[in-house]
Backbone as numpy.savetxt, mean C-alpha at the origin, in Angstrom:
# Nx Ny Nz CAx CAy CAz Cx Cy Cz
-5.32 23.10 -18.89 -4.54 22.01 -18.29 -5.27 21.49 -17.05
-5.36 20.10 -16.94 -5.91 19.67 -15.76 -5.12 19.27 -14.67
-5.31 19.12 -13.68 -4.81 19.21 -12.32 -3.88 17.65 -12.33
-4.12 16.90 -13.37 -3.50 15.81 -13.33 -2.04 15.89 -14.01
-1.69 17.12 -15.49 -1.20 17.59 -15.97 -0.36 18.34 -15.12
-0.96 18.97 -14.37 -0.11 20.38 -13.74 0.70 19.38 -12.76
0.23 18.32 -12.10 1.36 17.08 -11.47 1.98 16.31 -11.87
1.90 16.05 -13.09 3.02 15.39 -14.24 3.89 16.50 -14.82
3.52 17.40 -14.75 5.04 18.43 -15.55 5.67 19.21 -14.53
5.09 19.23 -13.37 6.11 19.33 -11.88 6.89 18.56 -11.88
6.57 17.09 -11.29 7.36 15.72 -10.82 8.26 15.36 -12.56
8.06 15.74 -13.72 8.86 15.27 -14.76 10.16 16.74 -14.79
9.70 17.82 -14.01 10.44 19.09 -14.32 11.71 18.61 -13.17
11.49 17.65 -12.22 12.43 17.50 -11.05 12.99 16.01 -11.00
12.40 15.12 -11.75 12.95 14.06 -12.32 13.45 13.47 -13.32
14.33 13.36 -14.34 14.63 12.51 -15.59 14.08 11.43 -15.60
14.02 9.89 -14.62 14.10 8.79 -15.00 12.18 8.68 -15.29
12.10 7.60 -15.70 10.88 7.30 -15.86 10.33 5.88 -15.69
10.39 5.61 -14.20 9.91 4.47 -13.59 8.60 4.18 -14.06
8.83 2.31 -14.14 7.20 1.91 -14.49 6.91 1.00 -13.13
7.96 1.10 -11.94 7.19 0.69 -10.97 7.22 2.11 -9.56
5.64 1.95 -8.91 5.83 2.49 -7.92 5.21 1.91 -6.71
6.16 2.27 -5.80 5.71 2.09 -4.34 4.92 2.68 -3.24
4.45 2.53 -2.59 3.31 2.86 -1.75 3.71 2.35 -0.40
4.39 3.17 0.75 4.94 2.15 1.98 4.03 2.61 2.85
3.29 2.01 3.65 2.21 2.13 4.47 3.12 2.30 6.05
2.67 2.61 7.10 2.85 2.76 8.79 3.97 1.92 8.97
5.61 2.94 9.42 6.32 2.40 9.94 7.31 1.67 8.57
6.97 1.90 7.47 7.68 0.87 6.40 8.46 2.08 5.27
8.41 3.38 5.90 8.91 4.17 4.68 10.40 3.79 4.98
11.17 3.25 5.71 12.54 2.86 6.11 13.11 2.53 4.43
12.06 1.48 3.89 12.35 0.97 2.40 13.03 1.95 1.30
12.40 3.06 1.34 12.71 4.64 0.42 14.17 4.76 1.16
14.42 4.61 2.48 16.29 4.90 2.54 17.25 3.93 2.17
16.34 3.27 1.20 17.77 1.88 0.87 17.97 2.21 -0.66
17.00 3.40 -1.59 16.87 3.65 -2.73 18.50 4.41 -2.73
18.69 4.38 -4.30 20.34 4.88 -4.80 19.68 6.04 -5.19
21.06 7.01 -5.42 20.55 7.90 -6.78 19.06 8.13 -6.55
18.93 9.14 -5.00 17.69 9.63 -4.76 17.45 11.03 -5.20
16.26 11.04 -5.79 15.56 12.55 -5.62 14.50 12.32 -4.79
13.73 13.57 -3.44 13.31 13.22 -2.91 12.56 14.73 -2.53
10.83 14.36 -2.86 10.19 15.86 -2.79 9.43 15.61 -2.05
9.42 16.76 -1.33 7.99 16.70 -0.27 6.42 16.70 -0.64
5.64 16.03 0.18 4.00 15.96 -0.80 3.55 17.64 -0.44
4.90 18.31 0.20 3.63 20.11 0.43 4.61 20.47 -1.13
5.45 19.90 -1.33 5.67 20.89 -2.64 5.03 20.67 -4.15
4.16 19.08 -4.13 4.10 18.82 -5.38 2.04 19.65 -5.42
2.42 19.82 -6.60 0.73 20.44 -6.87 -0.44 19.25 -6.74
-1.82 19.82 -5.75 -2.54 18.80 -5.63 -2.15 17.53 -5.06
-0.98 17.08 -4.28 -1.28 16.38 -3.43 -1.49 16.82 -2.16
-1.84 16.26 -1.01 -2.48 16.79 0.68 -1.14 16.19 1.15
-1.29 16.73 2.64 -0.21 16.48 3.81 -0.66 15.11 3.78
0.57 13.80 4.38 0.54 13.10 5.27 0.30 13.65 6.51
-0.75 13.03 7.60 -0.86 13.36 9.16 -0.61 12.21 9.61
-0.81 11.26 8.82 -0.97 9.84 10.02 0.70 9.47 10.77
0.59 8.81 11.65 1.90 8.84 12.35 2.66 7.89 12.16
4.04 7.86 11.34 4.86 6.56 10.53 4.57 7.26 9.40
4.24 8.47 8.21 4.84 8.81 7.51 5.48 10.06 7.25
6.12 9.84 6.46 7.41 10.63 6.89 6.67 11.82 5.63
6.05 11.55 4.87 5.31 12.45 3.15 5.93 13.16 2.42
7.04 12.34 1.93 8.18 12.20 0.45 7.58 11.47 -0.19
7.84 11.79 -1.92 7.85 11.13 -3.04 9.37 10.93 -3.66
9.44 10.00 -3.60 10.86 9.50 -3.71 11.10 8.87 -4.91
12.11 9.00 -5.79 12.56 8.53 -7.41 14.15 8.25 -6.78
13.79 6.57 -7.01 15.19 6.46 -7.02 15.33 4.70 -7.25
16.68 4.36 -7.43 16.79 2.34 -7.60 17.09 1.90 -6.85
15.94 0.60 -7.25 15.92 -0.49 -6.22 16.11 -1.53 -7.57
16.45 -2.86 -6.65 16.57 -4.02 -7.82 17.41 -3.45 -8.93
18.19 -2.62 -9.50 18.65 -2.13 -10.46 17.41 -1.35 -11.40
16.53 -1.42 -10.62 15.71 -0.18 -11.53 15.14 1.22 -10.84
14.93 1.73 -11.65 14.37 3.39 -10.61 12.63 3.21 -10.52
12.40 3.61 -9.17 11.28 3.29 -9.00 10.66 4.65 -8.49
9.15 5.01 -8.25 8.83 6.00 -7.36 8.71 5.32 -6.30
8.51 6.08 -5.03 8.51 5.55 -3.73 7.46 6.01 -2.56
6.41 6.55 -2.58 5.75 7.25 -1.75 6.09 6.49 -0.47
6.98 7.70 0.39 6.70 7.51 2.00 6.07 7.86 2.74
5.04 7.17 2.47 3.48 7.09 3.51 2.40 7.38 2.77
1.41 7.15 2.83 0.08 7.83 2.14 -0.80 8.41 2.51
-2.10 8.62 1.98 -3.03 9.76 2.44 -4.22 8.75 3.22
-5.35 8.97 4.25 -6.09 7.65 4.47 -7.42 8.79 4.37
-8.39 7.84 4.25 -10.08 8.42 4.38 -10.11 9.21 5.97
-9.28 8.57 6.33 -9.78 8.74 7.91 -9.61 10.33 8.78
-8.40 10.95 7.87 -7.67 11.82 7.37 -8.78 13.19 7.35
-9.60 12.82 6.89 -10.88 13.89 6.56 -10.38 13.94 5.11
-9.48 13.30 4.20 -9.35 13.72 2.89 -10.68 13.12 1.80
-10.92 13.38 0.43 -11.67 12.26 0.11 -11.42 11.50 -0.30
-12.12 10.28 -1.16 -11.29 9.58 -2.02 -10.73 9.55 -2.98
-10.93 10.76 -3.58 -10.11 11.43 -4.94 -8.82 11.51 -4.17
-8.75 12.53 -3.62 -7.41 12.91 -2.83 -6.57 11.66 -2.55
-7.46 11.43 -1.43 -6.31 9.68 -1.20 -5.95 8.94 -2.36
-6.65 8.84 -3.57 -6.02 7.80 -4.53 -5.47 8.80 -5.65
-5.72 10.20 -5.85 -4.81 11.04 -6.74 -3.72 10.80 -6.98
-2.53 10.07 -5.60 -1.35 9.91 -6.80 -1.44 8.61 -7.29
-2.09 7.49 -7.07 -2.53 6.35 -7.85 -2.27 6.76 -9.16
-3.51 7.93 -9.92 -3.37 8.07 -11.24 -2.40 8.89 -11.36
-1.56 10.09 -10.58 -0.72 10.64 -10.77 0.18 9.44 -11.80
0.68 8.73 -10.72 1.64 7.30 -11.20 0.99 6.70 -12.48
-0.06 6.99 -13.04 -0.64 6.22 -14.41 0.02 7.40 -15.21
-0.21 8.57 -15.05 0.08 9.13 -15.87 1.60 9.45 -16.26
2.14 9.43 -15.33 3.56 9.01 -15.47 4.67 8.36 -16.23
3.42 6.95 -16.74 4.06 6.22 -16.74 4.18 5.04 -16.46
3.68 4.90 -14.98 3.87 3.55 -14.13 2.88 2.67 -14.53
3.66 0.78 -14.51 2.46 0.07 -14.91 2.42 -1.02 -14.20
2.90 -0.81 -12.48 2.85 -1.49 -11.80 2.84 -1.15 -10.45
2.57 -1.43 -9.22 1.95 -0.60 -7.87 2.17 -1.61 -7.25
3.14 -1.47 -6.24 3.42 -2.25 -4.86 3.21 -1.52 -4.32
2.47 -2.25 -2.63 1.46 -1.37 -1.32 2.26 -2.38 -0.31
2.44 -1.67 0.82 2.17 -2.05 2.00 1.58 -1.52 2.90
1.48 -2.16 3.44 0.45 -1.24 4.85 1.38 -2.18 6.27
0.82 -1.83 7.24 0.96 -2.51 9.35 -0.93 -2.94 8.89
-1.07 -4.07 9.26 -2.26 -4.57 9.57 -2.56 -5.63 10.88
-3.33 -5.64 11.36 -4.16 -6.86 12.16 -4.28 -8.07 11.82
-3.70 -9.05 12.42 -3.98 -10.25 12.00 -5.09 -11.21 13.00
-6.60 -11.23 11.92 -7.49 -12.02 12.79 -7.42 -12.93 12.53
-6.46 -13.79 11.34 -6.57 -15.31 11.33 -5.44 -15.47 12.56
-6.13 -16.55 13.17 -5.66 -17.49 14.34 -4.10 -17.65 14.19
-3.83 -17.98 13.00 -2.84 -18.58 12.89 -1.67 -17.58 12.31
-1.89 -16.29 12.40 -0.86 -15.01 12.28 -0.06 -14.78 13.66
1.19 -14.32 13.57 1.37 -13.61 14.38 2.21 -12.33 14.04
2.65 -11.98 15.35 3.47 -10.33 15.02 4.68 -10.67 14.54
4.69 -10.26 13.38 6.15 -10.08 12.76 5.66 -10.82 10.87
4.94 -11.02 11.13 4.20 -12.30 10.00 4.30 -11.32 9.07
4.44 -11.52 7.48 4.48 -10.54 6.81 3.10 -11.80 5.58
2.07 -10.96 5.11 0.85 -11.29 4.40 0.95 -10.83 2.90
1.25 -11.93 1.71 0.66 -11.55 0.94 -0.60 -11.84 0.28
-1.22 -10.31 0.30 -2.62 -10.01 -0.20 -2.85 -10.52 -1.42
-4.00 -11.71 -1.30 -4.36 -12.42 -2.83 -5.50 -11.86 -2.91
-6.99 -10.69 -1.77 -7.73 -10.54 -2.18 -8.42 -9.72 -1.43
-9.11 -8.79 -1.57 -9.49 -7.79 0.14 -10.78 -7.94 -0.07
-11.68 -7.39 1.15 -12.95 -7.11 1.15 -12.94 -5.77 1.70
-13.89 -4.80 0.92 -13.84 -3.24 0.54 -15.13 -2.86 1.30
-14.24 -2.70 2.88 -15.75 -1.65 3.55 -15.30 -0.25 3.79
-14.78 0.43 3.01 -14.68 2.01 2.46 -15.78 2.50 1.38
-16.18 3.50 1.42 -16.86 4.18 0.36 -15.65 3.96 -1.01
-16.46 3.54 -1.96 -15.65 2.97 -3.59 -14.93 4.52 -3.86
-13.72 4.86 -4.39 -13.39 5.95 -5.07 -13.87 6.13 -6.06
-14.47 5.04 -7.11 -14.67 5.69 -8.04 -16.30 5.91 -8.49
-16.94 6.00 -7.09 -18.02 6.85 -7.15 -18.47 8.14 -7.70
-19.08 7.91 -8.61 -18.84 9.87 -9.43 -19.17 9.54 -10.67
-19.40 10.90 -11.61 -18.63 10.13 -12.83 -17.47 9.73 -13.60
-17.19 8.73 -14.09 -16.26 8.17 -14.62 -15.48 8.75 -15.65
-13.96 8.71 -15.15 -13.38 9.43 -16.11 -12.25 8.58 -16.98
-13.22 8.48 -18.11 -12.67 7.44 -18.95 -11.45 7.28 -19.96
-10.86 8.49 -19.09 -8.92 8.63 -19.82 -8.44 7.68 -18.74
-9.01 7.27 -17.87 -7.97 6.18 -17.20 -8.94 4.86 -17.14
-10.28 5.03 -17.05 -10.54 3.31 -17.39 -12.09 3.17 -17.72
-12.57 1.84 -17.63 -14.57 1.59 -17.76 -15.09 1.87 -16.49
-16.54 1.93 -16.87 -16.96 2.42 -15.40 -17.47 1.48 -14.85
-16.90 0.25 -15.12 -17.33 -1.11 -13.69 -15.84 -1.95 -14.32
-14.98 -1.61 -13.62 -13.63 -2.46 -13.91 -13.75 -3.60 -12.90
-13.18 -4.70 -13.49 -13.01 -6.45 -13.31 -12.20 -5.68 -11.58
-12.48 -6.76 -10.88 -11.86 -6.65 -9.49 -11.42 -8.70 -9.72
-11.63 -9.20 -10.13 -11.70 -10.72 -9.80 -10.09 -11.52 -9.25
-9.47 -10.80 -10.00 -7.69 -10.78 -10.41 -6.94 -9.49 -9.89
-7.45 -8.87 -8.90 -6.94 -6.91 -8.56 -5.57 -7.47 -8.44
-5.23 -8.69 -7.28 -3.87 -8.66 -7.19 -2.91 -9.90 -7.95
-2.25 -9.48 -8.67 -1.67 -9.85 -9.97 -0.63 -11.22 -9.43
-1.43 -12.61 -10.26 -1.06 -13.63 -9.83 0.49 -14.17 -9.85
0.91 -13.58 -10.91 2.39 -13.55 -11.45 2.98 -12.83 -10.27
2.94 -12.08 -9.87 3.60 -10.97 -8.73 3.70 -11.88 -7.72
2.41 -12.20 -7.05 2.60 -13.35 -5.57 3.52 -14.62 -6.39
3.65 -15.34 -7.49 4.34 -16.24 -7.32 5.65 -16.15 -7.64
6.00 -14.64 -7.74 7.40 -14.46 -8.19 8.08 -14.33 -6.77
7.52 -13.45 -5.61 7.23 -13.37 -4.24 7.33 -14.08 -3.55
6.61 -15.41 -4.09 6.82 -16.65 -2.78 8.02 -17.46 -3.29
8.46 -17.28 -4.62 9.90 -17.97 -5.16 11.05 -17.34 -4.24
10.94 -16.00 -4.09 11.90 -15.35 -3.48 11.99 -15.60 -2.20
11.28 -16.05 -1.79 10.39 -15.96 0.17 11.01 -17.30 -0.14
10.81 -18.51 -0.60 11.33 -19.77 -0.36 12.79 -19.69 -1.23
13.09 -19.42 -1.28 14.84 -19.31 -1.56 15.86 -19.12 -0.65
15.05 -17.85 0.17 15.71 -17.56 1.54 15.49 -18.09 3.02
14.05 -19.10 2.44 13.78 -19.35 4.13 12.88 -18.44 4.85
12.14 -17.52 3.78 11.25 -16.55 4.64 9.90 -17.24 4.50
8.70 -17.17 5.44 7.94 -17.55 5.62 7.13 -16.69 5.12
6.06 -17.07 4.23 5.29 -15.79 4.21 3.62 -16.39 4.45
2.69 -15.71 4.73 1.94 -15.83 4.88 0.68 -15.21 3.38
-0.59 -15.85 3.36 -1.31 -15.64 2.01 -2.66 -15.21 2.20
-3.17 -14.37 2.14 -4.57 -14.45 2.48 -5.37 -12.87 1.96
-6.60 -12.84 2.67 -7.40 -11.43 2.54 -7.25 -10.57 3.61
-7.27 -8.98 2.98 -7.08 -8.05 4.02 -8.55 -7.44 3.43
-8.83 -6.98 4.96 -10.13 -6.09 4.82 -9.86 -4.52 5.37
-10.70 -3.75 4.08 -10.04 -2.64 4.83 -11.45 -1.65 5.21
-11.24 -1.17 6.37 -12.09 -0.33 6.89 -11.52 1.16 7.24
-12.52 1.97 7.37 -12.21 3.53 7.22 -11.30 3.84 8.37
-11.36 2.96 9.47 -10.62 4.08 11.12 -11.58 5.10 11.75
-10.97 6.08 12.08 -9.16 5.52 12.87 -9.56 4.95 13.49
-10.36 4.57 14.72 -10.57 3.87 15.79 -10.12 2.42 15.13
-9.22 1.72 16.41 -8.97 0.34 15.83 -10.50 -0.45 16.14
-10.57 -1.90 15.95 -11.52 -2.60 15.61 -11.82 -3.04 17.41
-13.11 -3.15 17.45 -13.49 -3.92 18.78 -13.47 -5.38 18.77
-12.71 -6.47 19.66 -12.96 -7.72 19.38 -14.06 -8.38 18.94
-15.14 -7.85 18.85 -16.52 -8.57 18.22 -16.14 -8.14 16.62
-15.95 -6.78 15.86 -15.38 -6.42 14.85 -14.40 -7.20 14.31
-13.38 -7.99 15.09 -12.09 -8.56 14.44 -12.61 -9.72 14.27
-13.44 -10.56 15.34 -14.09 -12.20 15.04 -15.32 -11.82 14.25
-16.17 -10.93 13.41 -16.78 -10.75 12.41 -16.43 -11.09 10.99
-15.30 -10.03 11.19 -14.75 -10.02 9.85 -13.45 -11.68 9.39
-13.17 -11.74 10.92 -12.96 -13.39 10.32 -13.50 -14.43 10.01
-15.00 -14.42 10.48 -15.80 -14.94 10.37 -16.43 -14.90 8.93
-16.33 -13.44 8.23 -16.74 -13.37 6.97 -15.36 -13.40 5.83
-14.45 -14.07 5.62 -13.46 -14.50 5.35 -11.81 -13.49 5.22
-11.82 -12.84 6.37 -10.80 -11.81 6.25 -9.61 -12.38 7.18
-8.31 -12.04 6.84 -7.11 -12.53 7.42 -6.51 -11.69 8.22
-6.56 -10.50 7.42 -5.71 -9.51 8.19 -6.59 -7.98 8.02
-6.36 -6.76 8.83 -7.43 -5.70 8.45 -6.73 -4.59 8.92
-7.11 -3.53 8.20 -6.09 -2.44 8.49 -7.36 -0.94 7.88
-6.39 -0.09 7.65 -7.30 0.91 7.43 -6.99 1.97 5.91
-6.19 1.20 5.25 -5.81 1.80 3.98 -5.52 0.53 2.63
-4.96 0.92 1.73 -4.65 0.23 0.28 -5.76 -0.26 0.09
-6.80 -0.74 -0.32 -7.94 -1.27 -0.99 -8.37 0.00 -2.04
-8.62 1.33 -1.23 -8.78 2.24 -2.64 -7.68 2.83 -3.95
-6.74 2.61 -3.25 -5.83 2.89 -4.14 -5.22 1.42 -5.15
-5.67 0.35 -4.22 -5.69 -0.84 -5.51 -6.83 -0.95 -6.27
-8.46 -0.21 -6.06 -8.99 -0.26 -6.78 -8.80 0.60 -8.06
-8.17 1.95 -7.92 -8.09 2.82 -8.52 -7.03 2.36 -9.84
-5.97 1.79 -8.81 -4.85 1.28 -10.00 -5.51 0.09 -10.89
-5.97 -0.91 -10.64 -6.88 -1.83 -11.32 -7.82 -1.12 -12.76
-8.69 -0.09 -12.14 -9.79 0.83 -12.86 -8.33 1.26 -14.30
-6.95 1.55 -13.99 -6.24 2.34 -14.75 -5.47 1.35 -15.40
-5.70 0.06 -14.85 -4.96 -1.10 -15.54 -3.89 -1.37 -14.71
-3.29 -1.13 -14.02 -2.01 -1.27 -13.17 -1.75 -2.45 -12.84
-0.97 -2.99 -12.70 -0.50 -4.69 -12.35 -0.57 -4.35 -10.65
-0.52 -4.99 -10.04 -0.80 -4.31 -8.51 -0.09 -5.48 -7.70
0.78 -5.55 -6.58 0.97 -7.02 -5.55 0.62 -6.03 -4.04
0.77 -6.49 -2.88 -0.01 -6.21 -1.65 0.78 -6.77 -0.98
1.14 -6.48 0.31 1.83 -7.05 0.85 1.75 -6.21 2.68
1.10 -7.16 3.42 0.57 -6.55 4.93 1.32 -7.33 5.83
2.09 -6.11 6.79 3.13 -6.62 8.29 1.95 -6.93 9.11
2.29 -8.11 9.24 1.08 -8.50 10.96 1.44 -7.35 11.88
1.02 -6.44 12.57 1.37 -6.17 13.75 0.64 -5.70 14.86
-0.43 -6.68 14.94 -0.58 -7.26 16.41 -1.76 -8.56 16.03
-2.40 -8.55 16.85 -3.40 -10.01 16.87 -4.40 -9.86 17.54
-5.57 -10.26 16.50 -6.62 -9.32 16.97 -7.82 -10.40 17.22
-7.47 -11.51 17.81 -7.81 -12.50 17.90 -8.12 -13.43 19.24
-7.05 -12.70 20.13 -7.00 -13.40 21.79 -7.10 -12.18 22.67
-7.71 -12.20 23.44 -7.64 -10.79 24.35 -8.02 -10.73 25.46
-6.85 -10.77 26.32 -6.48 -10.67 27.66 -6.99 -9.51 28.08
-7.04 -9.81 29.40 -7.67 -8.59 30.42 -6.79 -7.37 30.32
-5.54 -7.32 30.02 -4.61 -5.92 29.92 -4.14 -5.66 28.60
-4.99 -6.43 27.03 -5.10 -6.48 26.08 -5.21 -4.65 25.51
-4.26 -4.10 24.70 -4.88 -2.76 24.55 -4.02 -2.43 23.11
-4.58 -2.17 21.80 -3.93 -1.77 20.74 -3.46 -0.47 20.77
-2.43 -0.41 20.37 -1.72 0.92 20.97 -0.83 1.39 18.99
-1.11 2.40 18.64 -0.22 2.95 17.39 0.86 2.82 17.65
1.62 3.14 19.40 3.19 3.45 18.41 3.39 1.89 18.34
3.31 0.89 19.31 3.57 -0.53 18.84 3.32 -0.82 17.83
2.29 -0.70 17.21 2.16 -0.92 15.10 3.27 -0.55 14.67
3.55 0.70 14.76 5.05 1.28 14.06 6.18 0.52 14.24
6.44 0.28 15.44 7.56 -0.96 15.93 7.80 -1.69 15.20
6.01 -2.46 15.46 6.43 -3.97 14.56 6.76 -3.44 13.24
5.83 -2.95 12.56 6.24 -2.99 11.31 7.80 -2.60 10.85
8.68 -1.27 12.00 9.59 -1.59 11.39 10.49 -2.53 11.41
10.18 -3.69 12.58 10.95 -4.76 12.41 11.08 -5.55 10.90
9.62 -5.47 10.55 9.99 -6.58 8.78 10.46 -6.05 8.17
11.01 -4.40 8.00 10.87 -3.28 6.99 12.15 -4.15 6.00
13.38 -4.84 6.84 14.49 -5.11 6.04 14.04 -6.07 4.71
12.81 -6.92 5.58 12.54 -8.38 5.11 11.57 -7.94 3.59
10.83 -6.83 3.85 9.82 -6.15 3.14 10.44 -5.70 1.78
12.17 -4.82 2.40 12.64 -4.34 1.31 13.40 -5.42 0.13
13.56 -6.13 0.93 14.63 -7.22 -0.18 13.55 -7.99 -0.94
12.49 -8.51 -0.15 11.61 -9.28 -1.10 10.96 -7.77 -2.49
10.65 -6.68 -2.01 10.04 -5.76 -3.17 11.15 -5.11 -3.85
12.55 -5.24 -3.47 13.79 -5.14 -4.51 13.72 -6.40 -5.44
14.06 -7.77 -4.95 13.39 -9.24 -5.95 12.68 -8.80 -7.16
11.29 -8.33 -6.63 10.25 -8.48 -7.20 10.52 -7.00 -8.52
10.52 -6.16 -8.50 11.27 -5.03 -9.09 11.97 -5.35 -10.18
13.08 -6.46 -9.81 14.33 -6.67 -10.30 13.79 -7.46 -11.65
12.75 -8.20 -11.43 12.39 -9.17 -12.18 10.90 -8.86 -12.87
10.47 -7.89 -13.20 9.18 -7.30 -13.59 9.56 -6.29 -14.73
């Protein structure tokens, strides 16, 4: 039995339902997992082969439960490179969730907004990233979950953003559209770093989801993205200073706005 096995007949021994969507709530956004019904809710030290959450804003539950009228998984919080984990580790429950079952992957993350025209509270959906992490699927290829040069052109699934912005203009929510770039951490970015990478066409930048949307892509996964501005990495005053717990803040300010638009989207997939 492989290690991917021995985590599918755990998580199926403690769950009945069999969600084909799962979630991924990045810094400050696991709030979303307490609006789920009809929860089961396991810790990542009890399931086999996954690592601790350390980073600060997750809470590191795997959560089965409905949203939109369907049952979804829910990871509250995820694993990052930065972590000292590798990239197997960090994107392991990616395929965990393939094997499962799941054939669709909503992410959020708290990100940086270097386009000009972001601000804090702005919520981004991701139409496209630029990948300065070491690739996960460096190695050899293990071809029960996909080819060994999978299409990136389409990673985030066009149907998803326009079901997203139907919902966002129904209510009057503003949303914002663009590229997130993701880099390893932890250290946040130096202002020459943030006007670089806007310069080379990035919107918003953070330090996670790009490997785990590559991974889901490689496995076929329908994938949407979705990044809380929270802060601006763009103007910088003399008492200018990025600070973590403020990330957490902001982000949980959108968390309500975050959950109703990825209940929508759920509901209708």
């Amino acid at each position: 039995m492989n290690i991917f096995q021995e985590t599918v007949e755990y998580l199926s021994s403690r769950v009945r339902e069999r969600p084909e969507t799962a979630i991924i709530l990045g810094s400050g956004l696991g709030t979303l997992a307490d609006k789920l019904e009809r929860v089961v809710s396991i810790p990542y030290g009890e399931i086999p082969h996954f690592v601790h959450a350390t980073a600060t804003g997750h809470k590191g539950n795997l959560i089965c439960g409905a949203l939109g009228g369907k049952f979804v998984w829910a990871m509250q919080g995820r694993f990052h490179y930065y972590e000292g984990y590798t990239m197997q580790q960090v994107t392991y429950p990616v395929r965990v969730m393939k094997c499962l079952g799941v054939k669709n992957l909503l992410l959020s993350n708290a990100a940086g907004g270097i386009n000009p025209t972001f601000k804090v509270g702005d919520l981004m959906m991701i139409r496209d990233h630029i990948n300065m992490m070491p690739n996960p699927l460096i190695g050899p290829n293990d071809d029960a979950f996909g080819t060994r040069f999978p299409d990136m052109t389409r990673a985030y699934d066009r149907e998803f953003i326009r079901i997203v912005g139907e919902l966002a203009a129904s209510q009057g929510i503003s949303l914002k559209t663009g590229v997130y770039v993701g880099l390893t951490g932890p250290s946040f970015e130096t202002p020459a770093e943030y006007a670089f990478y806007g310069k080379a066409g990035g919107d918003a930048i953070g330090m996670s989801t790009v490997p785990e949307v590559i991974v889901a892509r490689h496995a076929g996964l329908r994938v949407f993205g979705m990044s809380v501005i929270t802060n601006e990495g763009y103007h910088f005053a003399d008492d200018f200073v990025n600070d973590g717990a403020d990330v957490i803040l902001a982000a949980r300010k959108a968390a309500d706005t975050l959950t109703w638009l990825f209940s929508g989207l759920v509901g209708r997939i």
